[in-house]
C-alpha positions in Angstrom: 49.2 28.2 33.3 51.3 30.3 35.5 53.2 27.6 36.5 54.3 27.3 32.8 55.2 30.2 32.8 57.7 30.1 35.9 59.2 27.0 33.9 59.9 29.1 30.7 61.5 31.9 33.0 63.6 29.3 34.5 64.2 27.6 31.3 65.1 31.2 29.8 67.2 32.3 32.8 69.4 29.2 32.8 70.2 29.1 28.8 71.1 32.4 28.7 74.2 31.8 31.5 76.5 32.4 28.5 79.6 31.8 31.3 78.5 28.2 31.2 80.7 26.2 28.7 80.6 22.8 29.2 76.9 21.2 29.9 75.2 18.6 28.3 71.8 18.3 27.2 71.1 15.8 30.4 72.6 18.5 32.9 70.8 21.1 31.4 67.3 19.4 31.4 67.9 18.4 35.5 69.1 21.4 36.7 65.6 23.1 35.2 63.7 20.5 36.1 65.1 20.4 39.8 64.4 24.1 40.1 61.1 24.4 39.3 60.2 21.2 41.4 62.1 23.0 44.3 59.6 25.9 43.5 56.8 24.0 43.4 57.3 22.1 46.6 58.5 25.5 48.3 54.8 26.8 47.1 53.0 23.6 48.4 51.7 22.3 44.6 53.1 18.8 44.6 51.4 15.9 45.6 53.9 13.6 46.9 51.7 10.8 44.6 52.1 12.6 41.9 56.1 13.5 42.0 57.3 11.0 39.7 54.9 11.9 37.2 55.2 15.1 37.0 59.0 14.9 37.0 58.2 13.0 33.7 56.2 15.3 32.2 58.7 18.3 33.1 61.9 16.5 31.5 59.5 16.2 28.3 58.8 19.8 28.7 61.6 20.8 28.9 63.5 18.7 26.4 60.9 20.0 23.6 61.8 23.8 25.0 65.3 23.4 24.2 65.4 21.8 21.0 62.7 24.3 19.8 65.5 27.1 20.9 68.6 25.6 20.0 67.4 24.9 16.7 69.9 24.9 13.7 73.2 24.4 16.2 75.3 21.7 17.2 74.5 21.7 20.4 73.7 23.7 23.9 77.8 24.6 24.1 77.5 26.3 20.4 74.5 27.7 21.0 75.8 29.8 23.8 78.8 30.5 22.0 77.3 32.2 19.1 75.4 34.3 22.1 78.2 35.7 24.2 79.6 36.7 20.1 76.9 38.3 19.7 76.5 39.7 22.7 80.4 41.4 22.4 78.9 43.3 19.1 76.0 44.8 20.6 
């Protein structure tokens, strides 16, 4: 379960980069996925077997993640538009 976690942290840290402006959904999803895999193998808890799998699973993850917080915009680029906005008025 604390793994998850890591992944959300990850997931959370990378959407809220409001100076990126231009990354599709694809990007988005590999550059997570490659970073927690980089964790996990820097921590020893991947069995090389099991990579591909897991990789798999993570994408899925990961894709259900951001369409659960994107929700109700166009897209990842509009969705960290209407952020930095927001982020000006507070």
């Amino acid at each position: 379960m604390q793994d998850l976690d890591n992944l959300y942290q990850l997931f959370e840290s990378h959407l809220l980069q409001l100076d990126i402006e231009k990354e599709s959904h694809s990007e988005f999803i590999s550059i997570v996925v490659d970073n927690f895999m980089q964790d996990l193998k820097a921590k020893g808890h991947i069995c090389l077997q099991f990579e591909l799998d897991l990789r798999d699973d993570l994408e899925l993850e990961v894709v259900s993640m951001l369409r659960k917080k994107i929700y109700g915009h166009f897209n990842l680029d509009h969705f960290r538009k209407i952020m930095r906005e927001r982020k000006k008025y507070l």
